[in-house]
C-alpha positions as CSV (number, residue, x, y, z in Angstrom):
1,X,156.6,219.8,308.9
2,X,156.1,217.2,311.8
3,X,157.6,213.5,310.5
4,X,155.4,210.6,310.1
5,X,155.8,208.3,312.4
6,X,158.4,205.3,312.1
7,X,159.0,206.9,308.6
8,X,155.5,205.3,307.3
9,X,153.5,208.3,306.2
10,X,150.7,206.3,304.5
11,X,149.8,202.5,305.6
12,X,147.2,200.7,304.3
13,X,146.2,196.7,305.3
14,X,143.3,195.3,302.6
15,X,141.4,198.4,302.1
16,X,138.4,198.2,300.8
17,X,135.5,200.1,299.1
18,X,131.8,199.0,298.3
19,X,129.0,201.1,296.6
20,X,126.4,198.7,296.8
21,X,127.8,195.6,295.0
22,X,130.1,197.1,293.0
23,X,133.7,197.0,294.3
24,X,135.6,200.4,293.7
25,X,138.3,199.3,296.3
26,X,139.4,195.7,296.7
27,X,142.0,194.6,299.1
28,X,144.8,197.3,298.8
29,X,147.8,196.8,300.9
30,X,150.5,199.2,300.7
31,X,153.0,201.8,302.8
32,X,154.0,204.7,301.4
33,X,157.0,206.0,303.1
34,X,158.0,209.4,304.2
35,X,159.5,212.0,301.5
36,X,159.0,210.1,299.0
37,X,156.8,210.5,295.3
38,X,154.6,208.0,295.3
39,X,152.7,207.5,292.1
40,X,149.0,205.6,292.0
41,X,148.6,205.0,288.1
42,X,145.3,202.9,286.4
43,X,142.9,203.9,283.8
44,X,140.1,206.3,284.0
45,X,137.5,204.4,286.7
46,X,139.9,202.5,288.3
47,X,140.1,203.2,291.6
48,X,142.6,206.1,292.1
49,X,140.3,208.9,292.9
50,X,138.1,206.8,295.7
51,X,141.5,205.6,297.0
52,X,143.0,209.4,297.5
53,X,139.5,210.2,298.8
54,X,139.5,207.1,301.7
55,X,143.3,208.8,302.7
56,X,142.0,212.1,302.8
57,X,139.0,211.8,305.4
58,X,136.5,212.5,302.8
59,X,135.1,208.8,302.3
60,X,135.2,206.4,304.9
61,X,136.5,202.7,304.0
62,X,133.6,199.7,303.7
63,X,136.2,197.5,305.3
64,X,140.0,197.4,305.8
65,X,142.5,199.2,308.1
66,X,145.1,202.5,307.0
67,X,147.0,205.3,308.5
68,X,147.3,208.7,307.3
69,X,150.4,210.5,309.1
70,X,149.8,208.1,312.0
71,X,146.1,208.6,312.4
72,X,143.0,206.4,311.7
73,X,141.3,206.7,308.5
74,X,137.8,205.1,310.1
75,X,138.1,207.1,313.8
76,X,140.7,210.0,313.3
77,X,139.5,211.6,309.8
78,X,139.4,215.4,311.0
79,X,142.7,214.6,312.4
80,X,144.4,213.4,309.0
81,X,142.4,216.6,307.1
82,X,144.1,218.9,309.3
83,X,147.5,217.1,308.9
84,X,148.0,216.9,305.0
85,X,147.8,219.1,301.6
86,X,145.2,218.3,298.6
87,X,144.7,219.2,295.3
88,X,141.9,217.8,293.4
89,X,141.7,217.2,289.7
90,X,138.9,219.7,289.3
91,X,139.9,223.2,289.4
92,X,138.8,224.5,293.4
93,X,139.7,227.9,293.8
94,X,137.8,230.6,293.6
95,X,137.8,232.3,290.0
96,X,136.0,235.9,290.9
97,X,138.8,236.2,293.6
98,X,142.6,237.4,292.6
99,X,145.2,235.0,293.3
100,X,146.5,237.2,296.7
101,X,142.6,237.0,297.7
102,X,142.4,233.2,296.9
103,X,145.9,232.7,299.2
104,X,144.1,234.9,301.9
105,X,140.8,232.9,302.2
106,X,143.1,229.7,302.5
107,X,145.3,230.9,304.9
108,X,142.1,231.4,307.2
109,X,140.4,228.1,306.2
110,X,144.0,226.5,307.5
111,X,144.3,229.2,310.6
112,X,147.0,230.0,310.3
113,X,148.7,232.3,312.8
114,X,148.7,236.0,311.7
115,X,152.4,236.6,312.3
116,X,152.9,234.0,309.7
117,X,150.1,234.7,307.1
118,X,152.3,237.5,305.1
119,X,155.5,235.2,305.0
120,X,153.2,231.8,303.8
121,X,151.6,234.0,301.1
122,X,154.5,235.7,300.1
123,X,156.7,231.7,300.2
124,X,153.6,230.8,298.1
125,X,153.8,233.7,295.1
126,X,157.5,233.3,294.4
127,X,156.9,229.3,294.6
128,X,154.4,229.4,292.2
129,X,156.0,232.5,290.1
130,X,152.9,234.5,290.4
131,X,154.3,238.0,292.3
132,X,153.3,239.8,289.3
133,X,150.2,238.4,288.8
134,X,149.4,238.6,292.8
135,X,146.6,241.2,292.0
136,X,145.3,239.1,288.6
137,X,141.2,237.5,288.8
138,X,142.0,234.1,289.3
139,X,139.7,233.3,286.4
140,X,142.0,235.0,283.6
141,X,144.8,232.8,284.4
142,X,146.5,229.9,282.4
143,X,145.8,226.4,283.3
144,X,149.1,225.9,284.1
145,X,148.9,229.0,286.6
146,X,145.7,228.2,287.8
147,X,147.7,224.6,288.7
148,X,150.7,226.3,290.3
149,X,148.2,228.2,292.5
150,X,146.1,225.3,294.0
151,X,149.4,223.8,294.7
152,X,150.7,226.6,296.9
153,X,147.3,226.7,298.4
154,X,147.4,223.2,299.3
155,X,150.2,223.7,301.1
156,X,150.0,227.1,302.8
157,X,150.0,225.6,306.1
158,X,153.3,223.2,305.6
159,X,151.2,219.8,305.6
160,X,154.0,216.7,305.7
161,X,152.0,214.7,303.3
162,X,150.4,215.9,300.0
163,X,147.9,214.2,298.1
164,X,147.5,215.3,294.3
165,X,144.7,213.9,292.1
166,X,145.6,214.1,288.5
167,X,146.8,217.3,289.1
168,X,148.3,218.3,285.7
169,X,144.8,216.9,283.7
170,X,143.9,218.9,280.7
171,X,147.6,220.7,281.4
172,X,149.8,221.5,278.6
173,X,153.6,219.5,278.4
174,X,155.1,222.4,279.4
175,X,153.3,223.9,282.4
176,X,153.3,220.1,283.7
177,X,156.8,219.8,283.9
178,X,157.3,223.0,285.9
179,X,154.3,221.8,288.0
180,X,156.6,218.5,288.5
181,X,159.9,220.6,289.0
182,X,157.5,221.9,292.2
183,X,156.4,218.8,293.1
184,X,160.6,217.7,293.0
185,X,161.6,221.1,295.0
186,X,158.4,219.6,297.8
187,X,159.8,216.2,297.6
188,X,163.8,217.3,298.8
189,X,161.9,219.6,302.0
190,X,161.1,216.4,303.5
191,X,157.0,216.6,301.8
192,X,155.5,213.1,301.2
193,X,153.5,213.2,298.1
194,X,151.2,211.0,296.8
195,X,150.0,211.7,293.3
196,X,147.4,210.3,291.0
197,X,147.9,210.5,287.4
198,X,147.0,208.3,284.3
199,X,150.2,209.8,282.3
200,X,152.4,207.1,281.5
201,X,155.3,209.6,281.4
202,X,154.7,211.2,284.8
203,X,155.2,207.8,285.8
204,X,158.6,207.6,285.6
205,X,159.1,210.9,287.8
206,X,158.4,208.8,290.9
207,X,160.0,207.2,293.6
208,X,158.0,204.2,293.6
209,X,154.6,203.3,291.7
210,X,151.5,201.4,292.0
211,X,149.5,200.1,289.0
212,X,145.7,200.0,290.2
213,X,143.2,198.1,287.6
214,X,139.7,197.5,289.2
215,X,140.0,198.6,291.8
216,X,142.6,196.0,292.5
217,X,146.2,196.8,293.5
218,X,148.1,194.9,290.4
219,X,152.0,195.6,291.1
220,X,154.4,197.5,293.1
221,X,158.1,198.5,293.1
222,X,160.1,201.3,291.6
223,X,160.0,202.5,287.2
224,X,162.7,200.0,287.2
225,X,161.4,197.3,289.3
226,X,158.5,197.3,286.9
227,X,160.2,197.2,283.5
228,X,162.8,194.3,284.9
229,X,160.4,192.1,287.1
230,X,156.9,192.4,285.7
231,X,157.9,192.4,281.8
232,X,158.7,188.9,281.0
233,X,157.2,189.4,277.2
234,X,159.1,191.2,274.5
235,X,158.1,193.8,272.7
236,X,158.4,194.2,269.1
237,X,158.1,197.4,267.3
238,X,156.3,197.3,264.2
239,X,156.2,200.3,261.5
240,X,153.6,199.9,258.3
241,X,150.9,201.8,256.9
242,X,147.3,201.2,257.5
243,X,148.9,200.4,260.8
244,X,145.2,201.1,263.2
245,X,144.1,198.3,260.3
246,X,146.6,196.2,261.2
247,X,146.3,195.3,265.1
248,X,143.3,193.1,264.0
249,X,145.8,190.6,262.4
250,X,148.3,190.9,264.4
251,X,146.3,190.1,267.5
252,X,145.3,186.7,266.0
253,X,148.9,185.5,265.9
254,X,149.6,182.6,268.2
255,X,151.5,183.9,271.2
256,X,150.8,187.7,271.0
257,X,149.7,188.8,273.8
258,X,148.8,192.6,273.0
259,X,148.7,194.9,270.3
260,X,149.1,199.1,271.1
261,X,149.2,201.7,269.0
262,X,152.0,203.9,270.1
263,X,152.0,207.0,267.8
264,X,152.6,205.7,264.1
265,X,154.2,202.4,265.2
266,X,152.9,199.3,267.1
267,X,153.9,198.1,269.9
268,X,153.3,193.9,269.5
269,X,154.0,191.9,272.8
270,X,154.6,188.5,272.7
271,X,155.1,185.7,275.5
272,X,158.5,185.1,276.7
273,X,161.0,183.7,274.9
274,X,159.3,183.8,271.5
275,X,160.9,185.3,268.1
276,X,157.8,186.3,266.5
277,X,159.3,189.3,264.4
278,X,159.5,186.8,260.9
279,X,155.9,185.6,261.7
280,X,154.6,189.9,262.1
281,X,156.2,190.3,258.8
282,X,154.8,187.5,257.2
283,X,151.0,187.5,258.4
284,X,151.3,191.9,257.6
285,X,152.7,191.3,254.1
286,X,150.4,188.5,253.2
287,X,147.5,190.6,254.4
288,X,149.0,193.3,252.2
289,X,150.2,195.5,254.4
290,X,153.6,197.5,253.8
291,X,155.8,196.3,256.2
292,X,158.4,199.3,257.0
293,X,159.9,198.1,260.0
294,X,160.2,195.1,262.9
295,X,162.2,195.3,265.6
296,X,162.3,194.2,269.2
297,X,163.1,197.3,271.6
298,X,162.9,198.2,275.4
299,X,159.3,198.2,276.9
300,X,158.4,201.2,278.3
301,X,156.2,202.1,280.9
302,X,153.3,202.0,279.3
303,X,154.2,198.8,277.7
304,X,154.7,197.1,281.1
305,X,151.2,198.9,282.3
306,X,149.8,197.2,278.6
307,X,150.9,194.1,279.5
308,X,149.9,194.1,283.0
309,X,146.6,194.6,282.3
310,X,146.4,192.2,279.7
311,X,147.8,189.6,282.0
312,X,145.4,190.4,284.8
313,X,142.4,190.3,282.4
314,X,143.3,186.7,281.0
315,X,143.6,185.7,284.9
316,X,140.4,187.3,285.4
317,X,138.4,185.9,281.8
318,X,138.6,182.5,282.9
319,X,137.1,182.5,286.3
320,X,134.1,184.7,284.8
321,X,133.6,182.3,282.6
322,X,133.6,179.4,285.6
323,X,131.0,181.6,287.8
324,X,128.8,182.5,284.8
């Protein structure tokens, strides 16, 4: 697998993306460096799919610069398609086929040389755990197989970069961690990989992250980075009943900046340096709500994501408001 060069396997200067007026892309700067998981998180119609498309020769950019494995995405797409893996979030293999049939067909779309063919497809079965199942309809598979098999054919011909959008969608938790323990045995064989995902807990999996709202690149840095440098607010945890009811009261208390349901408890995050856990239990018990429980804990994750968001739409609200 050929190194990127000067260790930079993706690089991308103020990438941008226009359908018509509408802004898919706006002004994302990053580098992604060499062997390492990088994770592109956002909500549903964000930006994270027409990104991975851009770095994979299959849109071109309205405006901006980027490498892809040290080639041009405007000038050098066939280049950068012959030089990296990807997986798409839709299912693309072919169901009528077995799985040794679908592994052949690939192996010819990548040309690979014959003399190799029987050791990629055979490095492919016992990657993916499907020897027994080599002569199985692809259709009649899992969805966690299916997943495991689109991998391996992604990477039949030993790309150094991988691109995976939402790979492990519509997965269940246990075929997506052993799709993740693959992506970890990729990572340490030198394989950049560049996921998509809109699981908060795959998040933490990677190397680094980048939180994409709007198209608009919002923050940067490592799980840790996040939680320490972009979560200023605490975050209380509040248990009562009714507790879907009770984010409408909550969110009208001075200072609160969000309210999340987060399984049976809420998540309540409030600017920095303010003790609102008396003032929850007060405004919930005088709205008769049973208070079980308020306590400030940790923010996850998803809790800085929350709160990022939140933040960015405040910053955004006001200047709407000015144009309009």
């Amino acid at each position: 697998m050929p190194a990127s060069p000067n260790g930079i396997a993706v690089s991308l200067r103020n990438l941008e993306k226009r359908f018509g007026d509408f802004v898919a892309v706006d002004q994302v700067t990053l580098d992604v460096k060499s062997g390492e998981i990088f994770g592109f998180l956002g909500p549903n119609g964000a930006g994270k799919s027409t990104t991975i498309r851009m770095l994979t020769g299959l849109l071109s950019p309205t405006s901006g610069t980027g490498t892809v494995a040290g080639f041009d995405l405007a000038s050098e797409a066939e280049k950068i398609k012959s030089r990296i893996g990807y997986m798409s979030q839709r299912f693309s293999l072919y169901e009528d086929l077995t799985v040794e049939e679908n592994i052949d067909f690939y192996s010819g779309i990548y040309r690979i040389p014959a003399e190799k063919k029987a050791e990629r497809k055979d490095w492919v079965l016992e990657m993916a755990g499907l020897e027994q199942h080599r002569q199985t309809r692809t259709g009649f598979l899992s969805g966690g197989w299916k997943q495991r098999l689109a991998l391996g054919c992604a990477i039949l011909h030993e790309p150094a970069i991988l691109f995976l959008d939402e790979p492990t969608s519509g997965v269940d938790p246990l075929s997506r961690r052993a799709f993740w323990d693959l992506i970890y045995s990729l990572a340490e064989q030198g394989v950049t990989v560049f996921v998509t995902t809109h699981y908060m807990e795959e998040a933490e999996y990677c190397d680094r992250l980048g939180l994409i709202y709007r198209g608009t690149l919002i923050a940067l840095g490592t799980p840790g980075e996040l939680k320490s440098s972009f979560m200023k607010e605490s975050v209380l945890e509040v248990v009562c009943d009714r507790a879907q009811e009770a984010i409408a009261p909550l969110e009208k208390i001075p200072g609160v900046h969000g309210v999340a349901l987060f399984g049976t408890a809420l998540h309540v995050v409030a600017g920095e340096g303010l003790d609102l856990g008396p003032v929850v239990e007060e405004v919930l018990s005088a709205s008769g709500f049973a208070v079980e429980r308020v306590e400030v804990i940790t923010p996850s994750l998803e809790d800085v994501f929350v709160s990022l968001i939140e933040a960015r739409d405040r910053q955004v609200q006001p200047l709407a408001e000015v144009a309009g």
